[in-house]
N, C-alpha and C positions, 0 to 999 in steps of 0.2 A: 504494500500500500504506500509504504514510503519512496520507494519508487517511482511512483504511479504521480505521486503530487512532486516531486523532482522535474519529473517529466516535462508536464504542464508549466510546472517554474520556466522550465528553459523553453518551451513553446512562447510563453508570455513573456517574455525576454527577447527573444529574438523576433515577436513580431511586433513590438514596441518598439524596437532597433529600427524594423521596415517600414514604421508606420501606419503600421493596423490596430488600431486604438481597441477597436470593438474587439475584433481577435484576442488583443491581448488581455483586457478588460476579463472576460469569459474564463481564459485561460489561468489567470490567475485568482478568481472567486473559484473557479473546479480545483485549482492546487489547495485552497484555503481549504476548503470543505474537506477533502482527502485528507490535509497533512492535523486535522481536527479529528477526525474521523478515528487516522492511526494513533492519535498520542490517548482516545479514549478507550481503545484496543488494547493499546500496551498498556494503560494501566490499570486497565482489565486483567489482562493475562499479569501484572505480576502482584496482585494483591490476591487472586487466585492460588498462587505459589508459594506464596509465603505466610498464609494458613494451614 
């Protein structure tokens, strides 16, 4: 998942570089959403563990 909103980082990055505002715009509220998504995963999984 952390991957995935990396990804999208650097989509939203380099089409901001290009000038695709809306592109990038997208691109980076979907990295946001994802890289939210993974840190309430992972602290899922590790409060799961260490019970």
């Amino acid at each position: 998942m952390l991957h995935y909103a990396l990804v999208f980082l650097i989509i939203a990055v380099i089409a901001a570089l290009f000038g695709f505002t809306g592109i990038a715009g997208n691109a980076a509220g979907i990295a946001k959403i994802l890289f939210v998504i993974f840190l309430i995963l992972a602290a899922i999984a590790y409060f799961r563990r260490t019970n």
